[in-house]
HTML snippet that shows the backbone in 3Dmol.js (N, CA, C, O; Angstrom):
<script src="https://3Dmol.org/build/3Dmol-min.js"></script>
<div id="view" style="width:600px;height:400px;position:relative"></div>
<script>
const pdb = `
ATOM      1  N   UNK A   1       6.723 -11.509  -7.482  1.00  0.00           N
ATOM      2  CA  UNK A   1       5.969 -10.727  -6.512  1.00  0.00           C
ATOM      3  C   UNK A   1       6.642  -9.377  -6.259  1.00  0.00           C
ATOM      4  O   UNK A   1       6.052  -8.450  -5.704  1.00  0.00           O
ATOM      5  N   UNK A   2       8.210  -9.292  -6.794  1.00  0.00           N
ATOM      6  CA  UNK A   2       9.089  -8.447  -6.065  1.00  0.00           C
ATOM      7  C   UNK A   2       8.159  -7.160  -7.303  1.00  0.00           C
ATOM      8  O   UNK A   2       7.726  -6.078  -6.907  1.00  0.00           O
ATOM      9  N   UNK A   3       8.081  -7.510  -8.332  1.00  0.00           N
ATOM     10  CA  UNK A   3       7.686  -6.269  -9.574  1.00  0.00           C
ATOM     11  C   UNK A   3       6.222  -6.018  -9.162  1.00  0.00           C
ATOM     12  O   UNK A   3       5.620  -4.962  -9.352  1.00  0.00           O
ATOM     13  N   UNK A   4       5.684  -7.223  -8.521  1.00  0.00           N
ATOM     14  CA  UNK A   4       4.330  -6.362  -8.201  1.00  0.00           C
ATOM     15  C   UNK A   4       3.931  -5.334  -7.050  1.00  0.00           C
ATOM     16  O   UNK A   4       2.940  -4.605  -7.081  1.00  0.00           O
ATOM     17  N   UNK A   5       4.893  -5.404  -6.010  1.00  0.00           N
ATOM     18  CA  UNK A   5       5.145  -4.847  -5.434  1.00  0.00           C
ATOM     19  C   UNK A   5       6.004  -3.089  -5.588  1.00  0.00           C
ATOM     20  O   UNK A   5       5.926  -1.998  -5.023  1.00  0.00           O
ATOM     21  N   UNK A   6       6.603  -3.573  -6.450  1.00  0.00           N
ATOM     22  CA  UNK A   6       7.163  -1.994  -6.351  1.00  0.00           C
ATOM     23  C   UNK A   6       6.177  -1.537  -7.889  1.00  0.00           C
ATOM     24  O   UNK A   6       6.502  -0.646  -8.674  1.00  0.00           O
ATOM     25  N   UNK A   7       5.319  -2.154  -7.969  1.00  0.00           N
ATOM     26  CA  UNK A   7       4.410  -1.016  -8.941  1.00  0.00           C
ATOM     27  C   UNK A   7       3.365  -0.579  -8.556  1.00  0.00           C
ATOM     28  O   UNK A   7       2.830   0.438  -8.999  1.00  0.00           O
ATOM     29  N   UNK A   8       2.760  -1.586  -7.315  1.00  0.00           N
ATOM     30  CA  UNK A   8       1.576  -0.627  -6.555  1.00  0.00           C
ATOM     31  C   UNK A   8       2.193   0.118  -5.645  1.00  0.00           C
ATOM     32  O   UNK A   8       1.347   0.635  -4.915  1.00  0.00           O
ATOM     33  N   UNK A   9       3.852   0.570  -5.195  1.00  0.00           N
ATOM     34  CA  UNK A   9       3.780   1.241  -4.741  1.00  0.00           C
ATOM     35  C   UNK A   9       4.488   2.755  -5.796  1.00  0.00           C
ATOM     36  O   UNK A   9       4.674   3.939  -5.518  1.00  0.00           O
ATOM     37  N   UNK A  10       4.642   2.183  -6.656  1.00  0.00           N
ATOM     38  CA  UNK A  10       4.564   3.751  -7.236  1.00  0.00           C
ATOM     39  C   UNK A  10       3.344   4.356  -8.056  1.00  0.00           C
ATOM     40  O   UNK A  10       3.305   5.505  -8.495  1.00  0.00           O
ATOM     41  N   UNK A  11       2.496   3.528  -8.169  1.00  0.00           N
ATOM     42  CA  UNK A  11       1.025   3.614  -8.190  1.00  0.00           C
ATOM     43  C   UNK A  11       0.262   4.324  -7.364  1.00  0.00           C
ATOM     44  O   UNK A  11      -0.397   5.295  -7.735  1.00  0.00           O
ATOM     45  N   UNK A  12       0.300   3.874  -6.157  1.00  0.00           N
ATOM     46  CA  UNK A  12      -0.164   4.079  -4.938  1.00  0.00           C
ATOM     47  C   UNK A  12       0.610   5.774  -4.428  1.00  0.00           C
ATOM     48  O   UNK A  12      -0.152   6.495  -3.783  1.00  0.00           O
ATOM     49  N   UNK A  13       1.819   6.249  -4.675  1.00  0.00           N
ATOM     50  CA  UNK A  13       2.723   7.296  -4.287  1.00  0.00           C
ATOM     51  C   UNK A  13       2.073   8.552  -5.564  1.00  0.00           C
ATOM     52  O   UNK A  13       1.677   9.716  -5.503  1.00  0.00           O
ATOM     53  N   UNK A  14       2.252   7.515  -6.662  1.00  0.00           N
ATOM     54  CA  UNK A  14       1.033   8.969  -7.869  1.00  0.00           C
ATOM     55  C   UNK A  14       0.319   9.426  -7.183  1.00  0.00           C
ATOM     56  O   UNK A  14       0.290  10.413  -6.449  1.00  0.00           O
ATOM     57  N   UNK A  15      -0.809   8.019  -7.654  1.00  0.00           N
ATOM     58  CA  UNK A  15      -2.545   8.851  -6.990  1.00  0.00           C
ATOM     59  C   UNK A  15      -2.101   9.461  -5.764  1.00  0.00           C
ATOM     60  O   UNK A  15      -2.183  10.688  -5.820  1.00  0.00           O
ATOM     61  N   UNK A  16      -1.681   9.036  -4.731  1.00  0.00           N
ATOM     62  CA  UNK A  16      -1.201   9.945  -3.583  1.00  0.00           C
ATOM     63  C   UNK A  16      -0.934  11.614  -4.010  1.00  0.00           C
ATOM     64  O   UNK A  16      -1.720  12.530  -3.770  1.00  0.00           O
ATOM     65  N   UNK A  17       0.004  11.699  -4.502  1.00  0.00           N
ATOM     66  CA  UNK A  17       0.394  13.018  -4.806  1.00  0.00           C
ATOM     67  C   UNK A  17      -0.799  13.572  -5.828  1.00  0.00           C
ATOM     68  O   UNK A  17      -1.315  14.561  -5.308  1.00  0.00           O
ATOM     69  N   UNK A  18      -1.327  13.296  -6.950  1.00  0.00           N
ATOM     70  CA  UNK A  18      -2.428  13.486  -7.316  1.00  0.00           C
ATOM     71  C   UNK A  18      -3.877  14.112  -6.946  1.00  0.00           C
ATOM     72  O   UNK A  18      -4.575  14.975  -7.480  1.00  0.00           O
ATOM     73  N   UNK A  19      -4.042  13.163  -5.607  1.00  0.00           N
ATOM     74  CA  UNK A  19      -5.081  13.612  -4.449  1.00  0.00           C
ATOM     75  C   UNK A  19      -5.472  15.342  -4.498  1.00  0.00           C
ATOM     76  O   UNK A  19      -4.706  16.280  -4.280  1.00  0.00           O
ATOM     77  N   UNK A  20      -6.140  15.360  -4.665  1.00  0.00           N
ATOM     78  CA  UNK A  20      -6.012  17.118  -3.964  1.00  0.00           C
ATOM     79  C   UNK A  20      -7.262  17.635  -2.951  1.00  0.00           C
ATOM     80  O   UNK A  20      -7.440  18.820  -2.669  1.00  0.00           O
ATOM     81  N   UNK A  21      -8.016  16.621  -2.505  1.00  0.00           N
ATOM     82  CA  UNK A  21      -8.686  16.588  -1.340  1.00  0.00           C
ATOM     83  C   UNK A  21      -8.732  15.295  -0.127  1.00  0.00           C
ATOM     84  O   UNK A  21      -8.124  14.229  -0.226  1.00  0.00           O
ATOM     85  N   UNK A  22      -9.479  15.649   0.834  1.00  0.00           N
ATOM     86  CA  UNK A  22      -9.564  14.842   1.830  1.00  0.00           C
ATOM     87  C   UNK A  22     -10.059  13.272   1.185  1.00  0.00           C
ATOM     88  O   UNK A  22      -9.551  12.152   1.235  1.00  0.00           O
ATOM     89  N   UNK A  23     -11.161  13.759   0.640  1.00  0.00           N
ATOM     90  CA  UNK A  23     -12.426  12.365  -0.020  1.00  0.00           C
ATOM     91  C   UNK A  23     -11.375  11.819  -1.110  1.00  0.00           C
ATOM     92  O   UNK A  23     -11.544  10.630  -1.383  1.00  0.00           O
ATOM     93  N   UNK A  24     -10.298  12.478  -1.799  1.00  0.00           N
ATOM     94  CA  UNK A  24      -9.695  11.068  -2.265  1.00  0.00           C
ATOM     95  C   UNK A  24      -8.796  10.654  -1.581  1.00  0.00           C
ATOM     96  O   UNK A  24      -8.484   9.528  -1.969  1.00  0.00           O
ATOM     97  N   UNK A  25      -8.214  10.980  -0.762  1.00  0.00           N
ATOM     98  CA  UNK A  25      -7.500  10.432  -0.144  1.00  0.00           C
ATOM     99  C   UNK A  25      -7.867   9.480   0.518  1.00  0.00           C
ATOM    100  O   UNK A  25      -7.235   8.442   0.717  1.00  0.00           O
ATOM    101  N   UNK A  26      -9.395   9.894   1.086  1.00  0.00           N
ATOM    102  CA  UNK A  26      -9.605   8.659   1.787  1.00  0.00           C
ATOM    103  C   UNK A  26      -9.947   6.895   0.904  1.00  0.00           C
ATOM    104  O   UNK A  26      -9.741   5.713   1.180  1.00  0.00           O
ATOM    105  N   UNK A  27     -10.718   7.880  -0.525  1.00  0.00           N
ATOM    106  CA  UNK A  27     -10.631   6.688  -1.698  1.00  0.00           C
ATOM    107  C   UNK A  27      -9.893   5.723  -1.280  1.00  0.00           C
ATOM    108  O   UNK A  27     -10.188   4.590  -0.901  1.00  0.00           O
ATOM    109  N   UNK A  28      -8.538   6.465  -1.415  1.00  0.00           N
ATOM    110  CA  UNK A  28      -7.094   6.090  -1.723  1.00  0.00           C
ATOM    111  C   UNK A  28      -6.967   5.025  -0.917  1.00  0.00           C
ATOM    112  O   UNK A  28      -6.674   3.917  -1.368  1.00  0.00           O
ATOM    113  N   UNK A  29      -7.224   5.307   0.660  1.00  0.00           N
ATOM    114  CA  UNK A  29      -6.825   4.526   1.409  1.00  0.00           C
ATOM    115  C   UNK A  29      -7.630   3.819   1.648  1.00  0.00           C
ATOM    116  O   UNK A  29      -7.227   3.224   2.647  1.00  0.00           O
ATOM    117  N   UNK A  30      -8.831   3.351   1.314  1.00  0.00           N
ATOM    118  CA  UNK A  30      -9.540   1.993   1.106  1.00  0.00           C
ATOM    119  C   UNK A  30      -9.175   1.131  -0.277  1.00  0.00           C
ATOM    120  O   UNK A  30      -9.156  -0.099  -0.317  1.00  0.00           O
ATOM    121  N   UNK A  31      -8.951   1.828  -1.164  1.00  0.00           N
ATOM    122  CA  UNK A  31      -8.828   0.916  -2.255  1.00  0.00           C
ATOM    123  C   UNK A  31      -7.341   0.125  -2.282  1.00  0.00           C
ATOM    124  O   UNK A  31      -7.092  -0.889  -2.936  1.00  0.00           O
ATOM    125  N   UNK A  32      -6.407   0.866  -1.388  1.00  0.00           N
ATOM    126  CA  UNK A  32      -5.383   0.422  -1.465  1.00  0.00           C
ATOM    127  C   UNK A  32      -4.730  -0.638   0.020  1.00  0.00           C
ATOM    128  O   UNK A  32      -3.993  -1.608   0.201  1.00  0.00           O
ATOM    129  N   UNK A  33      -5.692   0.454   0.926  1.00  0.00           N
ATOM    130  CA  UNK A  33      -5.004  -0.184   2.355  1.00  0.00           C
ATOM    131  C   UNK A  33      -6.584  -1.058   3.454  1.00  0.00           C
ATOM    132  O   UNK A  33      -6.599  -1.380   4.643  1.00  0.00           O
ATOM    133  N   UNK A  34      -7.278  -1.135   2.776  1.00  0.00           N
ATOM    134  CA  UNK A  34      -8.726  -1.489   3.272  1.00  0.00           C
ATOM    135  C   UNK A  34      -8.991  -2.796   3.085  1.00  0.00           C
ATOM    136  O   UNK A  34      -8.511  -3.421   2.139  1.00  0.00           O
ATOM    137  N   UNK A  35      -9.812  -3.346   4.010  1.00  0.00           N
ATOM    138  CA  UNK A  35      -9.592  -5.182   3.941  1.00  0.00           C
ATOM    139  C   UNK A  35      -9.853  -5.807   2.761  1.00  0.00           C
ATOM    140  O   UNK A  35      -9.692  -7.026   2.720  1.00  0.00           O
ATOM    141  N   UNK A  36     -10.261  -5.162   1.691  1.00  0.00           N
ATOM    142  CA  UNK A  36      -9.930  -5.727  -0.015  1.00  0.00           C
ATOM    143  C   UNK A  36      -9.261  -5.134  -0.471  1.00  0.00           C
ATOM    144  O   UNK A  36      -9.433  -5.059  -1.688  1.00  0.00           O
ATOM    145  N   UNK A  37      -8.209  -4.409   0.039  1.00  0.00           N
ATOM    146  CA  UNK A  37      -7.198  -3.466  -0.662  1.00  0.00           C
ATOM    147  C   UNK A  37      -6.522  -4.192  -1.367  1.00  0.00           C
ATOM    148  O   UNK A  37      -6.608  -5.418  -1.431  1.00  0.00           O
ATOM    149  N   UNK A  38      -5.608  -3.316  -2.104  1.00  0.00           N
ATOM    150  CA  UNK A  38      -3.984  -4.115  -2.894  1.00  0.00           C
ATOM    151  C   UNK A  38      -3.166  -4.558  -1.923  1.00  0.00           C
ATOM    152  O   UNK A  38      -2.742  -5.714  -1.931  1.00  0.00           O
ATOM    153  N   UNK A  39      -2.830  -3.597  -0.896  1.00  0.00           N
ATOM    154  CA  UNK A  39      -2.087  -4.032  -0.466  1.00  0.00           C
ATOM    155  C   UNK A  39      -2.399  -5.168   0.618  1.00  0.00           C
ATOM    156  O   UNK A  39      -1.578  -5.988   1.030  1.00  0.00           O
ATOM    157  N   UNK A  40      -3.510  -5.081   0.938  1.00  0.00           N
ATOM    158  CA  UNK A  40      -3.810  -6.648   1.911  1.00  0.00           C
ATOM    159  C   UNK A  40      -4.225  -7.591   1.556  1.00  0.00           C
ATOM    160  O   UNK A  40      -4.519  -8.604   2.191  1.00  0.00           O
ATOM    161  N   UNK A  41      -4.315  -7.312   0.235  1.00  0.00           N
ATOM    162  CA  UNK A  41      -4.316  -8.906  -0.692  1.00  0.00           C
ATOM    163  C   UNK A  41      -2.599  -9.006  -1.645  1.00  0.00           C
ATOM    164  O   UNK A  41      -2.509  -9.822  -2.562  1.00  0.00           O
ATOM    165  N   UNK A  42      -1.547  -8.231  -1.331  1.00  0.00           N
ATOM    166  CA  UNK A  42      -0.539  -8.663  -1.142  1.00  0.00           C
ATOM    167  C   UNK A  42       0.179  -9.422  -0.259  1.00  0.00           C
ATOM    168  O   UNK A  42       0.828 -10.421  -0.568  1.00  0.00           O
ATOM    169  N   UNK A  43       0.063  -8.924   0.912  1.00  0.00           N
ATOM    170  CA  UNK A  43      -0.104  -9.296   2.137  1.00  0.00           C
ATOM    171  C   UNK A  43      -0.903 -10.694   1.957  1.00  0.00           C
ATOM    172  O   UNK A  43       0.008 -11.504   2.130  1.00  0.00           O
ATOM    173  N   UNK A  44      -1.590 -11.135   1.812  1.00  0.00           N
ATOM    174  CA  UNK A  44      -2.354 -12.410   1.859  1.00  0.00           C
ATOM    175  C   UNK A  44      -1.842 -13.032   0.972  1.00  0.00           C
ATOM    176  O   UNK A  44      -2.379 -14.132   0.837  1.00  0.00           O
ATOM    177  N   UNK A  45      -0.864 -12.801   0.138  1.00  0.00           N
ATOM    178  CA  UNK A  45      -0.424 -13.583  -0.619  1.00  0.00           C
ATOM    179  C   UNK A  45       0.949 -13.827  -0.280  1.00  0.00           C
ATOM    180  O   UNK A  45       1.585 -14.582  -1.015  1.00  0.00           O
ATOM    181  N   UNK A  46       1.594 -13.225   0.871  1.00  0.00           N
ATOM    182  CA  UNK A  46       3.007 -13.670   1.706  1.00  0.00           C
ATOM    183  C   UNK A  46       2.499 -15.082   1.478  1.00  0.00           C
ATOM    184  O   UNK A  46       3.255 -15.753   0.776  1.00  0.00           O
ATOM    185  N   UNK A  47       1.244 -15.784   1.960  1.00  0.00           N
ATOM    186  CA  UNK A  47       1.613 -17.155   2.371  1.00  0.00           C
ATOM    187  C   UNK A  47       1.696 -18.110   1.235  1.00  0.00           C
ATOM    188  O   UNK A  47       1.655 -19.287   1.593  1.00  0.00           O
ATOM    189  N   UNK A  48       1.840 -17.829  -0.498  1.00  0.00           N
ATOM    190  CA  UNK A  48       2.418 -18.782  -0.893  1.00  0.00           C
ATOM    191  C   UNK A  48       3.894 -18.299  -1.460  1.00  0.00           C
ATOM    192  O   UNK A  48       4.277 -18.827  -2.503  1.00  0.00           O
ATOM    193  N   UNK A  49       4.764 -17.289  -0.798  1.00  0.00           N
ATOM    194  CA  UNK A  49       5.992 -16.909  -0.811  1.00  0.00           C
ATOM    195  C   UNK A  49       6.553 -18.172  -0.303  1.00  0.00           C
ATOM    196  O   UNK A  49       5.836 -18.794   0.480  1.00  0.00           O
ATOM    197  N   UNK A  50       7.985 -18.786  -0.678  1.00  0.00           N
ATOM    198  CA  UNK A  50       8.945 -19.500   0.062  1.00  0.00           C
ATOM    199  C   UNK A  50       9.117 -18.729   1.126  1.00  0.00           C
ATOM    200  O   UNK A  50       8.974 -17.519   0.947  1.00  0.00           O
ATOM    201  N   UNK A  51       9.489 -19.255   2.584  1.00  0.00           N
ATOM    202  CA  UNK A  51       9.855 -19.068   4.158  1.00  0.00           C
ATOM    203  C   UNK A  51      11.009 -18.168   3.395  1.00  0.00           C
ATOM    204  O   UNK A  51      10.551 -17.114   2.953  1.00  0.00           O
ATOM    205  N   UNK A  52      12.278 -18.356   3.178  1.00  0.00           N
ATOM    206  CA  UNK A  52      13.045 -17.632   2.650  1.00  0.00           C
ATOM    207  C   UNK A  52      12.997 -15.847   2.305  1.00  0.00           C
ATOM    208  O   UNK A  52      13.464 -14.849   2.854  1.00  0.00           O
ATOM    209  N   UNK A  53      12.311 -16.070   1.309  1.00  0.00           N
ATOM    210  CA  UNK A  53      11.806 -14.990   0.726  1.00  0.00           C
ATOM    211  C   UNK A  53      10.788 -13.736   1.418  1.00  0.00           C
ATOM    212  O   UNK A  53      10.634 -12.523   1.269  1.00  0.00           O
ATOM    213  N   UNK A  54      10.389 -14.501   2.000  1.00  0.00           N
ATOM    214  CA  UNK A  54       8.745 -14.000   3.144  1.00  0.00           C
ATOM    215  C   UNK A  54       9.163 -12.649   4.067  1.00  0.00           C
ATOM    216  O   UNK A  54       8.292 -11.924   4.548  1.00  0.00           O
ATOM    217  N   UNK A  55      10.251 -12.464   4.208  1.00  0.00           N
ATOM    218  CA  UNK A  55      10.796 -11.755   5.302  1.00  0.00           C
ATOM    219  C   UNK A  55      11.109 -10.277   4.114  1.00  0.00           C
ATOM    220  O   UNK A  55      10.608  -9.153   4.128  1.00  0.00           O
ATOM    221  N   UNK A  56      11.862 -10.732   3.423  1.00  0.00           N
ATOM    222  CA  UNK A  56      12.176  -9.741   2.017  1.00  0.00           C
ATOM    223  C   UNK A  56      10.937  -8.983   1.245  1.00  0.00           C
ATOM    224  O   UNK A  56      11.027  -7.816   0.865  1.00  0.00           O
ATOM    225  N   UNK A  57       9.824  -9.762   1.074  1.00  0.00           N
ATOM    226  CA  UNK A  57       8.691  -9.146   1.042  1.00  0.00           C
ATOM    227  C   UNK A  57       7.502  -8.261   1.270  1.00  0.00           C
ATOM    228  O   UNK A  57       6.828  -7.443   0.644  1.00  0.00           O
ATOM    229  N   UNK A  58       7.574  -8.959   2.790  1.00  0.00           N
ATOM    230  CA  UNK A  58       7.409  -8.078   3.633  1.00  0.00           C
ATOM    231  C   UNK A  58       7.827  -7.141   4.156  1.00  0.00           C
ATOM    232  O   UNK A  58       7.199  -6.350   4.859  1.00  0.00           O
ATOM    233  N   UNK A  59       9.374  -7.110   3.765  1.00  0.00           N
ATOM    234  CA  UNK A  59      10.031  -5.429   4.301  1.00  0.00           C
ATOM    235  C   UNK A  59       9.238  -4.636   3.072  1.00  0.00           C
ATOM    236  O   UNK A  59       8.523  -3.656   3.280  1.00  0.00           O
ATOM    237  N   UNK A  60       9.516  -5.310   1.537  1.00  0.00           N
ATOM    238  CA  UNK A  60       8.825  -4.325   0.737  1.00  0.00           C
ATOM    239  C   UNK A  60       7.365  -3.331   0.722  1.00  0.00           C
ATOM    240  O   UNK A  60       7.019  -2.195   0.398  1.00  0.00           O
ATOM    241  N   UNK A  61       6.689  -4.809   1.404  1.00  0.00           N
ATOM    242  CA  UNK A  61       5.101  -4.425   1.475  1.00  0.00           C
ATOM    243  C   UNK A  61       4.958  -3.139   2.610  1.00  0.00           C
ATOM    244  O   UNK A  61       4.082  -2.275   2.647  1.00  0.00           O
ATOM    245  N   UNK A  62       5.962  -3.297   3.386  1.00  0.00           N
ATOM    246  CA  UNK A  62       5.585  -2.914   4.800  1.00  0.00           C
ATOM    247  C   UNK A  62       5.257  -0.875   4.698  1.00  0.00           C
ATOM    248  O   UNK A  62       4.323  -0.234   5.181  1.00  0.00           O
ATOM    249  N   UNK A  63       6.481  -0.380   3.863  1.00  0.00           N
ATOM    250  CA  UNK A  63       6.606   1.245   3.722  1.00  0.00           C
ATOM    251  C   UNK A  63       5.192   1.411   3.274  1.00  0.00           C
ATOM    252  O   UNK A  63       4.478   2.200   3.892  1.00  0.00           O
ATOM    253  N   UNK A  64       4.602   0.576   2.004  1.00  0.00           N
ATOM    254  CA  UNK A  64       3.279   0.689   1.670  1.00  0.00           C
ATOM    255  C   UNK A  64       2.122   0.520   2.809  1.00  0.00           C
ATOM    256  O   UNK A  64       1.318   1.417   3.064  1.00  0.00           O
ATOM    257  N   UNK A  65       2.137  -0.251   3.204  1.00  0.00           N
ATOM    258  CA  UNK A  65       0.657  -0.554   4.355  1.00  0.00           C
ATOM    259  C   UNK A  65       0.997   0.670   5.281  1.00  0.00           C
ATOM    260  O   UNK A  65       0.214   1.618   5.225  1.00  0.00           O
ATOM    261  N   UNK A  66       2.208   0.766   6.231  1.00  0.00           N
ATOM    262  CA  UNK A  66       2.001   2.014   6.831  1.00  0.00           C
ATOM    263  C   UNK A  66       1.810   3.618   6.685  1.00  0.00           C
ATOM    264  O   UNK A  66       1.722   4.505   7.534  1.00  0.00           O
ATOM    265  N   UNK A  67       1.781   3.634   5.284  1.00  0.00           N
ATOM    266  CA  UNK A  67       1.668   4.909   4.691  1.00  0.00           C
ATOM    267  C   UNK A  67       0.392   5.374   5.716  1.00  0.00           C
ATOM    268  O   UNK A  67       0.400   6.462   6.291  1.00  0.00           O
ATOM    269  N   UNK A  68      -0.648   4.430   5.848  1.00  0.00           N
ATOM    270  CA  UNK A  68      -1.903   4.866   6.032  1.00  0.00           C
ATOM    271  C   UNK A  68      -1.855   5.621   8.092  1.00  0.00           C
ATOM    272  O   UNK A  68      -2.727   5.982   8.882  1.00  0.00           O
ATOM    273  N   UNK A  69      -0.477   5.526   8.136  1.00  0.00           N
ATOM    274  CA  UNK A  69      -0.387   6.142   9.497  1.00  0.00           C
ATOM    275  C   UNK A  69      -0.083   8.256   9.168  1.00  0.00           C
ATOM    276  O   UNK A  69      -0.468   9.293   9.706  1.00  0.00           O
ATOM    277  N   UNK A  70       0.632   7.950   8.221  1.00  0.00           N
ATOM    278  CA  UNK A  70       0.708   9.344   7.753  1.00  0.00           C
ATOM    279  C   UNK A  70      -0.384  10.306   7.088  1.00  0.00           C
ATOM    280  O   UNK A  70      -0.154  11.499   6.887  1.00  0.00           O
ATOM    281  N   UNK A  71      -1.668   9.642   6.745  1.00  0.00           N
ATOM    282  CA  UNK A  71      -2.236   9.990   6.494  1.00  0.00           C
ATOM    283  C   UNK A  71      -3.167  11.075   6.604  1.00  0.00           C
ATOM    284  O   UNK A  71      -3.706  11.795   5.763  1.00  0.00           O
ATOM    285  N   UNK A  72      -3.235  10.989   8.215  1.00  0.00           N
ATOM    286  CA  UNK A  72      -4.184  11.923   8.586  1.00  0.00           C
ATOM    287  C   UNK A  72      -3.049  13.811   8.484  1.00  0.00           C
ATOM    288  O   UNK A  72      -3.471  14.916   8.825  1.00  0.00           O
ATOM    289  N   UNK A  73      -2.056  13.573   8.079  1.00  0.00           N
ATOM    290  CA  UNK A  73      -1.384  14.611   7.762  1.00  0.00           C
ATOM    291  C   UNK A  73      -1.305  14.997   6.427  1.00  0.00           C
ATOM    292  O   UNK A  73      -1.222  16.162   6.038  1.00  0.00           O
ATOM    293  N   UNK A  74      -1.327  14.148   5.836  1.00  0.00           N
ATOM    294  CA  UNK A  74      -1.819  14.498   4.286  1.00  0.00           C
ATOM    295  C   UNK A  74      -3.298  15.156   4.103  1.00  0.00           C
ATOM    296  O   UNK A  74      -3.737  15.994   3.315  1.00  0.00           O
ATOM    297  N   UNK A  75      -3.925  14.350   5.262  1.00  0.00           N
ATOM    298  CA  UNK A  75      -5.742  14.770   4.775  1.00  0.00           C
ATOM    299  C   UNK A  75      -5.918  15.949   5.307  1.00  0.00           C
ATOM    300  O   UNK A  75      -7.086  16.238   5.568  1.00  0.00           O
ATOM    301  N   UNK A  76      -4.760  17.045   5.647  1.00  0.00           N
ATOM    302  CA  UNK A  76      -5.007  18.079   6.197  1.00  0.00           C
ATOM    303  C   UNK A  76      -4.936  19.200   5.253  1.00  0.00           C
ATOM    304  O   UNK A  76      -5.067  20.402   5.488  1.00  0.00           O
ATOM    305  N   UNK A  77      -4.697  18.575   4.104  1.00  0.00           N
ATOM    306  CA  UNK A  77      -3.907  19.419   2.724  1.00  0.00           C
ATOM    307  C   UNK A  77      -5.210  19.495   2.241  1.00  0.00           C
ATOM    308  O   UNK A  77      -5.437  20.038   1.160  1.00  0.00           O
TER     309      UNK A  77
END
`;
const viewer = $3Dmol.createViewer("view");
viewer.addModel(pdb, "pdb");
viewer.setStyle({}, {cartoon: {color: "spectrum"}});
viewer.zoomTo();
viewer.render();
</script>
Protein backbone atom coordinates (compact mmCIF):
# COMPACT_ATOMS: atom_id res chain seq x y z
CA UNK A 1 0.00 0.00 0.00
CA UNK A 2 3.13 2.04 1.07
CA UNK A 3 4.16 2.22 -3.17
CA UNK A 4 0.69 2.99 -3.90
CA UNK A 5 0.62 5.65 -2.02
CA UNK A 6 3.59 7.55 -2.79
CA UNK A 7 2.71 7.22 -6.57
CA UNK A 8 -0.62 8.89 -6.47
CA UNK A 9 1.01 11.31 -4.71
CA UNK A 10 3.54 12.18 -7.16
CA UNK A 11 0.93 11.75 -9.70
CA UNK A 12 -1.37 13.84 -8.11
CA UNK A 13 1.76 16.81 -7.39
CA UNK A 14 2.42 16.52 -11.63
CA UNK A 15 -1.03 17.03 -12.84
CA UNK A 16 -1.06 19.63 -10.04
CA UNK A 17 1.76 21.59 -11.34
CA UNK A 18 0.63 20.86 -14.90
CA UNK A 19 -2.84 22.54 -14.24
CA UNK A 20 -2.77 25.85 -15.79
CA UNK A 21 -6.35 26.84 -15.06
CA UNK A 22 -9.02 26.98 -12.46
CA UNK A 23 -11.37 24.05 -14.36
CA UNK A 24 -8.47 21.67 -14.04
CA UNK A 25 -7.75 22.09 -11.04
CA UNK A 26 -10.91 21.63 -10.01
CA UNK A 27 -10.84 18.22 -12.34
CA UNK A 28 -8.03 17.53 -10.23
CA UNK A 29 -9.66 17.75 -7.13
CA UNK A 30 -12.59 15.54 -7.78
CA UNK A 31 -10.83 12.88 -9.45
CA UNK A 32 -8.42 12.69 -6.83
CA UNK A 33 -9.97 14.08 -3.55
CA UNK A 34 -13.91 13.59 -4.32
CA UNK A 35 -16.06 10.79 -2.79
CA UNK A 36 -14.77 8.34 -5.68
CA UNK A 37 -11.49 9.83 -5.62
CA UNK A 38 -7.99 7.99 -5.30
CA UNK A 39 -7.43 9.20 -2.52
CA UNK A 40 -10.73 8.23 -0.62
CA UNK A 41 -10.70 4.99 -1.90
CA UNK A 42 -7.24 4.80 -0.32
CA UNK A 43 -8.50 5.89 2.60
CA UNK A 44 -11.23 3.17 2.46
CA UNK A 45 -8.86 0.81 2.12
CA UNK A 46 -7.02 1.75 5.71
CA UNK A 47 -9.55 -0.85 6.88
CA UNK A 48 -7.92 -3.94 5.55
CA UNK A 49 -4.37 -2.45 6.75
CA UNK A 50 -3.05 -4.38 10.03
CA UNK A 51 -3.96 -1.98 13.38
CA UNK A 52 -0.16 -1.66 13.38
CA UNK A 53 0.44 -0.29 10.22
CA UNK A 54 -2.91 1.92 9.98
CA UNK A 55 -1.44 4.85 11.76
CA UNK A 56 1.79 4.86 9.24
CA UNK A 57 -0.55 5.05 6.42
CA UNK A 58 -2.45 7.34 7.22
CA UNK A 59 0.28 9.83 8.04
CA UNK A 60 1.17 9.04 4.31
CA UNK A 61 -2.34 9.51 2.91
CA UNK A 62 -2.93 12.46 5.02
CA UNK A 63 -0.33 15.46 3.08
CA UNK A 64 -2.40 14.10 0.01
CA UNK A 65 -6.18 14.51 1.11
CA UNK A 66 -5.35 17.90 2.62
CA UNK A 67 -3.81 19.33 -0.32
CA UNK A 68 -7.43 20.14 -1.21
CA UNK A 69 -7.29 22.92 1.65
CA UNK A 70 -4.62 24.75 -0.36
CA UNK A 71 -6.36 24.81 -3.13
CA UNK A 72 -8.34 27.62 -3.40
CA UNK A 73 -4.79 29.39 -3.61
CA UNK A 74 -3.66 27.56 -6.37
CA UNK A 75 -7.11 28.23 -8.21
CA UNK A 76 -6.11 31.76 -8.11
CA UNK A 77 -3.24 31.11 -10.64
Amino acid sequence: MKEQIDALRQRFESDLQAARNSETVEKLRVAYLGKKGSVTELLKGLKTVAGDQKKEMGQLINPVSYTHLTLPTILRV
